[in-house]
Structures are given as C-alpha cells and as structure tokens.
C-alpha positions, 0 to 999 in steps of 0.5 A: 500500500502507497500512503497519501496525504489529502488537504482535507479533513474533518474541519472541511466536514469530509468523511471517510466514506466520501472521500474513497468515494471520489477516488473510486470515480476519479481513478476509476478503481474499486474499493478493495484498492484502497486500504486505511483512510484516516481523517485528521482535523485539517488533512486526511491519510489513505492508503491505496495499492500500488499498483493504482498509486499513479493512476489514482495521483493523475485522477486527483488533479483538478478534484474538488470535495465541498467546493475546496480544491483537493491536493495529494501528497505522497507520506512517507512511512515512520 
C-alpha cells in the first residue's frame, strides 16, 4: 500500500466514506484498492495499492470535495 496525504479533513466536514468515494470515480478503481483512510482535523491519510498509486495521483488533479480544491501528497512511512 502507497500512503497519501489529502488537504482535507474533518474541519472541511469530509468523511471517510466520501472521500474513497471520489477516488473510486476519479481513478476509476474499486474499493478493495484502497486500504486505511484516516481523517485528521485539517488533512486526511489513505492508503491505496500500488499498483493504482499513479493512476489514482493523475485522477486527483483538478478534484474538488465541498467546493475546496483537493491536493495529494505522497507520506512517507515512520
């Protein structure tokens, strides 16, 4: 799994549900491809295969979720 950081979060009013859904429909994956997804206060943290990490980092670009632009940004592990 390839971890990435979302500029979204709880203070945006976004849940979990909502957001692997606009990855599904974006990238085009199914939900089995997408693994943890964490929503912190500002920013949020999901987990996808590795084999769809670069389809789902093309699908995101331009995204919005509730009128804000939505950025990624791969995480490196601890």
């Amino acid at each position: 799994m390839v971890r990435f950081g979302f500029n979204v979060g709880k203070a945006d009013k976004v849940a979990s549900a909502e957001l692997a859904n606009m990855i599904m429909k974006r990238a085009r994956i199914s939900d089995f491809m997408i693994g943890n997804i964490d929503v912190e206060d500002r920013e949020s943290i999901v987990e996808v295969h590795k084999d769809v990490a670069l389809k789902v980092i093309n699908a995101m670009k331009g995204a919005d979720l509730k009128g804000k632009k939505v950025e990624i940004t791969p995480v490196k592990r601890k």
